[in-house]
C-alpha positions in Angstrom: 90.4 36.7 135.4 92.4 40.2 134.4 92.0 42.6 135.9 92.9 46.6 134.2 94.3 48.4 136.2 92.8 52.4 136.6 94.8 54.8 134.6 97.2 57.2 136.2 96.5 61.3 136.6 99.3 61.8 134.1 97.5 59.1 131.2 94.4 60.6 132.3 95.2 63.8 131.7 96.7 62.8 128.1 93.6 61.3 127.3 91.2 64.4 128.1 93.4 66.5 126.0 93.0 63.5 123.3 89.6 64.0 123.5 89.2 67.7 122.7 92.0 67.5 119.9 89.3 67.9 117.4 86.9 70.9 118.9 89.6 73.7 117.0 91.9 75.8 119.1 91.2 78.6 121.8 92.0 82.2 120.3 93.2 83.7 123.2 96.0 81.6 125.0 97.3 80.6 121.6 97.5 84.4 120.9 99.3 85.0 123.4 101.5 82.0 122.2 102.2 83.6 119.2 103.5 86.6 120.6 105.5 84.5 122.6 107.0 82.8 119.6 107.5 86.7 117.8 109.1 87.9 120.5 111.4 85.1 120.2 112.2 85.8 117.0 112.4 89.4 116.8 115.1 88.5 119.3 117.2 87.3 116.9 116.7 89.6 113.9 117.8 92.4 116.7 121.0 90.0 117.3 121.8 90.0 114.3 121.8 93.8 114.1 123.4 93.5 117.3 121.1 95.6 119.2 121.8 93.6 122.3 119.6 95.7 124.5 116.6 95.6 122.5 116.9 92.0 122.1 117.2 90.8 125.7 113.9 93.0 126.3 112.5 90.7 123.7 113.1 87.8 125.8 112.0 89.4 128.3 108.8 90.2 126.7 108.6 86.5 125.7 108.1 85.6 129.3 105.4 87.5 130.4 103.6 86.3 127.3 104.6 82.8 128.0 103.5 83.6 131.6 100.1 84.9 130.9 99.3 82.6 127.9 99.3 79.5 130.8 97.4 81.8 133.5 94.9 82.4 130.8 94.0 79.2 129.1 93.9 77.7 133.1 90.9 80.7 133.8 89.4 79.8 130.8 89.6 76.2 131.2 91.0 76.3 127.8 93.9 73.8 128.3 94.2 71.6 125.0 97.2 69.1 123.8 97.3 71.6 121.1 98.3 74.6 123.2 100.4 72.7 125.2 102.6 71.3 122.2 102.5 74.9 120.8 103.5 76.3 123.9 106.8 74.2 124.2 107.7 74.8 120.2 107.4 78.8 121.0 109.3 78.2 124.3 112.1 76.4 122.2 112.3 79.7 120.1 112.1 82.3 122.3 114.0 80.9 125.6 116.4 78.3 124.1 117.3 79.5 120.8 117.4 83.3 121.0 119.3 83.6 124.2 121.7 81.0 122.9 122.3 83.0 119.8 121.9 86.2 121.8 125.3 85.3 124.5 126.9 83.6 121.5 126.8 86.8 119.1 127.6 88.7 122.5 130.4 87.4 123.8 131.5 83.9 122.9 131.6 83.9 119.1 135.6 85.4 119.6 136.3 82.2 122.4 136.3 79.6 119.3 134.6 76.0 119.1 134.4 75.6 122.8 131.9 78.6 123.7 130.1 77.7 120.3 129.3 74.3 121.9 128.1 75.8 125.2 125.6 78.0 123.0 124.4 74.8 121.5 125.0 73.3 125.2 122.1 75.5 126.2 120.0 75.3 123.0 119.8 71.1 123.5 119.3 71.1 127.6 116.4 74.0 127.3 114.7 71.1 124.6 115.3 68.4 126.8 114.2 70.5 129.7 110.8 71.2 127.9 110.1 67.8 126.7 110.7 66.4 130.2 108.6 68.7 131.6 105.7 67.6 129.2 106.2 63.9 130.1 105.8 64.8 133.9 103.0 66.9 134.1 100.6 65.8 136.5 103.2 63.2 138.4 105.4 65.9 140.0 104.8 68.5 142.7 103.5 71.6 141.1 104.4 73.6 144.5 108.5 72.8 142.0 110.2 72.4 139.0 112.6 69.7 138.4 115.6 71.5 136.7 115.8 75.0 135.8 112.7 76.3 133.8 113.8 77.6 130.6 112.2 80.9 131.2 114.4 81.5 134.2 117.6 80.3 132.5 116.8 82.7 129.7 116.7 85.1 132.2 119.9 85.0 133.5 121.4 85.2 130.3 119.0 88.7 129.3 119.8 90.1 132.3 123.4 89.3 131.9 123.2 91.1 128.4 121.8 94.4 130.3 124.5 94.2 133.1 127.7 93.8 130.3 126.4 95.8 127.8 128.9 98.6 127.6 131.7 96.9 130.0 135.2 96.0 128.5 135.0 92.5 126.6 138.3 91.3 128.7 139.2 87.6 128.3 138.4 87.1 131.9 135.2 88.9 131.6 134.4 86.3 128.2 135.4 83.0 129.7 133.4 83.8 132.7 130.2 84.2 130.7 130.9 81.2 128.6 131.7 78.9 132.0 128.2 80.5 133.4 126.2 79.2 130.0 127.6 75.8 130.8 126.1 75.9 134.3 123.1 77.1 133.2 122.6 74.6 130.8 123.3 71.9 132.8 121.0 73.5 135.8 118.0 72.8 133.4 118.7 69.0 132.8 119.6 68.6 136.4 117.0 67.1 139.4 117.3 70.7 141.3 114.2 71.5 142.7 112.8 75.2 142.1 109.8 76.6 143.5 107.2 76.7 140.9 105.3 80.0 142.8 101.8 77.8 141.6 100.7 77.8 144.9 100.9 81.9 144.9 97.4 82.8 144.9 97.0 86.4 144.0 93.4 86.5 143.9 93.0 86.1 147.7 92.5 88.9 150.3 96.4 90.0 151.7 97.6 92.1 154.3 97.3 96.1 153.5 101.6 95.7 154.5 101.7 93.1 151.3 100.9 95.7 148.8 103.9 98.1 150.3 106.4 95.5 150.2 105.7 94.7 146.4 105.6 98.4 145.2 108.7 99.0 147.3 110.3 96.1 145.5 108.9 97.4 142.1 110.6 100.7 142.9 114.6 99.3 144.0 114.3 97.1 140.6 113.2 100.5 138.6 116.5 102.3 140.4 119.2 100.0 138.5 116.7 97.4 136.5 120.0 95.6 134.8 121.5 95.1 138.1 118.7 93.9 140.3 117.2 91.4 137.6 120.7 90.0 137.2 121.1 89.2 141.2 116.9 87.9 140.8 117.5 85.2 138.1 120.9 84.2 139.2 119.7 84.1 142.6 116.7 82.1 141.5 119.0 79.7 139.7 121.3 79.2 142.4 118.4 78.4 145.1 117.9 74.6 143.6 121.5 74.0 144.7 121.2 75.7 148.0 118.0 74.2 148.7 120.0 70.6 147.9 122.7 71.3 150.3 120.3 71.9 153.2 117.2 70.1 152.8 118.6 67.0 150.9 117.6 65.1 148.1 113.9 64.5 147.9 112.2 62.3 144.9 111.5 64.5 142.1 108.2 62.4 141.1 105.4 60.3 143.0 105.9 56.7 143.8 104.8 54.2 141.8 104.5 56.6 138.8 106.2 56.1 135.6 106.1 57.9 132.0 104.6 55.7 129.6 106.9 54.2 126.8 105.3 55.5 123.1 105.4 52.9 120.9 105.9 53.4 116.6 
């Protein structure tokens, strides 16, 4: 006799948002999508201008859209396969693409075909970053990320933007920027793991000392913004590295778990 074996979380998972493909999309979280995606490109149209400022604020825009648009669908129990597979196109756009373009137009377009390739470099890893991220959902620790999320690795190049703009474009200065693409690249395609903050729940009751720690940290970001974000995302992206070195390599999904194969 055969016997069938249960399905996984992960195929389960696949198979309730299979179910609900057909009862239309939710207005809200994909609205929020969509700004996403605009921000994105309005990113580029501004690097093309080069209004480099304008356009790393874009990005930065992008994520607290992509940042809410999750938040909200998850409080509306309004997760779908639909917003999920828009949500990963708009993040292609707006974290992948536009800061690419954005460093590239910035400061490697005068390197030659080396720094070209580390633009594309990061363009290809944030994809491949995404679509691993889809294929693991509901088999890793949500307290991390595997990799790099591409909304922090956009972030480091933004806040790079803010920090430079205005400094002397010295060869030095340029072939550091284009090495630090290729690391961030890389960093989202690697098994680092980065706290996720998931398990950050701001809904319950904190200490009255909580709220003065946050405001004062609002207020030393507000006193040199392009500074402080640039030593937050690059900090951020360095901590999967760190946290290798000293608390070892730990498997990035559960046991016995394995991504189905999709067949034609």
């Amino acid at each position: 006799m055969i016997r069938r074996h249960g399905k996984g979380p992960r195929r389960r998972r696949w198979h309730e948002l299979r179910e609900r493909r057909r009862q239309g999309i939710f207005l809200l979280p994909s609205l929020l999508t969509t700004g996403n995606l605009f921000c994105g490109f309005f990113a580029l149209l501004l690097t093309v201008e080069n209004r480099y400022t304008e356009a790393a604020l874009a990005i930065f825009v992008a994520m607290v859209m992509d940042l809410l648009d999750g938040r909200v669908a998850r409080l509306m129990k309004a997760t779908s396969q639909f917003g999920l597979e828009f949500d990963s196109l708009a993040d292609v756009v707006s974290f992948c693409v536009a800061p690419a373009f954005l460093v590239y137009s910035f400061a490697l377009s005068v390197l030659g075909r080396p720094a070209w390739f580390g633009a594309f470099l990061f363009v290809i890893c944030g994809a491949l970053r995404l679509a691993r991220f889809n294929v693991y959902t509901g088999t890793t620790d949500r307290r991390f990320f595997v990799g790099l999320s591409t909304p922090a690795a956009a972030g480091v190049v933004a806040s790079a933007v803010l920090l430079l703009q205005g400094a002397p474009a010295t060869r030095w200065l340029l072939v550091s920027i284009a090495v630090g693409t290729y690391l961030v690249a890389l960093l989202m395609v690697s098994t680092f793991r980065y706290w996720s903050f998931k398990e950050v729940d701001f809904a319950r009751r904190r200490p009255l000392q909580t709220l003065l720690i946050v405001v004062l940290g609002v207020m030393i970001v507000a006193t040199n913004h392009e500074l402080f974000l640039f030593l937050v995302f690059a900090g951020y992206a360095v901590s999967g590295p760190v946290r290798r070195l000293i608390v070892g390599r730990t498997p990035a999904a559960v046991p016995g778990e394995h991504p189905a194969k999709e067949h034609p």
